[in-house]
C-alpha positions in Angstrom: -71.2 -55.8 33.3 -68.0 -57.0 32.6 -64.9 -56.7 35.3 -61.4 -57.1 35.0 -58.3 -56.2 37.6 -55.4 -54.1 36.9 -52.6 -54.8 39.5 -49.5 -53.2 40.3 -47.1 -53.5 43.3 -49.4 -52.2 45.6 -52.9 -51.8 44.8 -55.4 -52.9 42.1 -57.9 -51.1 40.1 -60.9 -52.7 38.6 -62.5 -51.2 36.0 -65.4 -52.0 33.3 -65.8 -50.8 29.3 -67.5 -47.5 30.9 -65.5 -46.6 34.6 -63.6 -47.4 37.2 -65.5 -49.1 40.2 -63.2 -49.0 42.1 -59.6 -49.2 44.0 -57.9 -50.5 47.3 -54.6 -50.6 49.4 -54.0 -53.3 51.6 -52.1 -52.5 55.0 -50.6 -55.1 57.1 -54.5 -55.0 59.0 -56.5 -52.9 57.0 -58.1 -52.8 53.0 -58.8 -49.4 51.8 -61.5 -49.6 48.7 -62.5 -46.4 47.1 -66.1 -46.2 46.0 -66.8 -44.5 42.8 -70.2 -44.3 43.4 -71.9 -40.6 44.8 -73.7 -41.7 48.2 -75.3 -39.7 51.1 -72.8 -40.3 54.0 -75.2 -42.7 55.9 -76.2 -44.4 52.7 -72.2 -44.9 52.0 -71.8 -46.1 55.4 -74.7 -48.8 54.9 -72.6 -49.9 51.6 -69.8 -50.0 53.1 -71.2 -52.7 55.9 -72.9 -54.7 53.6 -70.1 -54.9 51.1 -66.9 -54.6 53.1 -66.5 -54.0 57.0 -67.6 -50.3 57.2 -66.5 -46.9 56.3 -62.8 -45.7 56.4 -61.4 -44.8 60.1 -58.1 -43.2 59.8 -55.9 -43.6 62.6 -52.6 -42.0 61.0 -50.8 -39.5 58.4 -49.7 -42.9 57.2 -52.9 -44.1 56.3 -54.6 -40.5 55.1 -51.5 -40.6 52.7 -52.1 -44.5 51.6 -56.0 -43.2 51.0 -55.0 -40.3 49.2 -53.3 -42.3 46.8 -56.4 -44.7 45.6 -58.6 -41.6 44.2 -58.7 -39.2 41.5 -57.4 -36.0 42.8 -60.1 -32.9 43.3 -62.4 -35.1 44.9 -63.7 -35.0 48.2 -64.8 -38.0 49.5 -66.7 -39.5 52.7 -65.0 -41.9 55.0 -66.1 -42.7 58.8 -66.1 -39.6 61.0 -69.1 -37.8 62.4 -70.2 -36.1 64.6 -72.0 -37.1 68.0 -68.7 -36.1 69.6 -66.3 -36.4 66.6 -66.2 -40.1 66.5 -65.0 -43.4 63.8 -68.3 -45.0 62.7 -66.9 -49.0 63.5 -66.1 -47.3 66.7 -62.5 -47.2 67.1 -61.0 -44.3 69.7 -60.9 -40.5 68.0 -57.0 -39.8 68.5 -55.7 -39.2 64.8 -56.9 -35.6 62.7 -56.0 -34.0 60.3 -58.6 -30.8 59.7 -58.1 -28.4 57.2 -59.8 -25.4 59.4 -61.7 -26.6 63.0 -64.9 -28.2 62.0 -67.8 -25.5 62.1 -70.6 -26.7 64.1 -74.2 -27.3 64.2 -75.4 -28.6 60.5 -72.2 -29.9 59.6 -72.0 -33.6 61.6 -69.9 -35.9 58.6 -66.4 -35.2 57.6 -64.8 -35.6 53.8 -61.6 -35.2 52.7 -60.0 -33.5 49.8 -57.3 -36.6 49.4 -56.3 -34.8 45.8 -53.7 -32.9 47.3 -52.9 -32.2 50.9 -55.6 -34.9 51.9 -56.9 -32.4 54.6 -60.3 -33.0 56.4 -63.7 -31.0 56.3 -66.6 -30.9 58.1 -70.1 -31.3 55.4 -73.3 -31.8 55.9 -74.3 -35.1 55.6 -77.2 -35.4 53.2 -74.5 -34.3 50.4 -73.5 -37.0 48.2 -70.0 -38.2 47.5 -68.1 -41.3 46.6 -66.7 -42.6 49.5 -63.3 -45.0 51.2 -64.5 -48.0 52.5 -62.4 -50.8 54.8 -62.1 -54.2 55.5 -60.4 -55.8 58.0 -59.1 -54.6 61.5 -59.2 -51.4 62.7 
């Protein structure tokens, strides 16, 4: 497989002869990569360590809107929340949400967002498979 990197101002796109792989936007302490690869929320999380630091923790409308920009829209895609009480997967403190309705309950433990338009959150089940916003850097 061959790679190549498309820049702009503010974020690059890599891309093959088939797809795009995927995207990122660099924050003064945080990469954002967009995985297009369709992953069970645990398996994205595993890729996400072993490829970058882990999955997405969003701690701001600032950063939801700099994610929302690095995916195709009508997508929804995993980043780091789940449930044990609500919490970021690399740990950081639960203070920033931004839930389309109040997350439902029992079954439902990892949340995706639909970053196509208003970038709201939802609650899923997390056997479903989606592509998925990894990070590197600080949280």
């Amino acid at each position: 497989m061959r790679l190549c990197e498309l820049q702009t101002p503010l974020r690059s796109v890599w891309v093959n002869t088939f797809s795009k792989i995927w995207s990122f936007f660099s924050g003064t302490n945080v990469t954002f990569v967009f995985i297009d690869q369709l992953m069970t929320w645990l398996d994205a999380q595993m890729y996400c360590r072993e490829h970058h630091t882990d999955l997405a923790s969003i701690r701001s409308l600032a950063e939801n809107e700099k994610i929302r920009t690095l995916k195709p829209a009508g997508l929804y895609v995993w980043f780091g929340l789940y449930k044990d009480a609500w919490k970021w997967s690399d740990g950081p403190l639960f203070i920033y949400q931004h839930w389309k309705y109040a997350p439902s309950g029992r079954l439902k433990k990892c949340a995706a967002a639909d970053f196509g338009s208003s970038g709201f959150w939802t609650d899923w089940q997390c056997d479903q498979k989606k592509a998925f916003i990894c990070h590197h850097g600080k949280t």
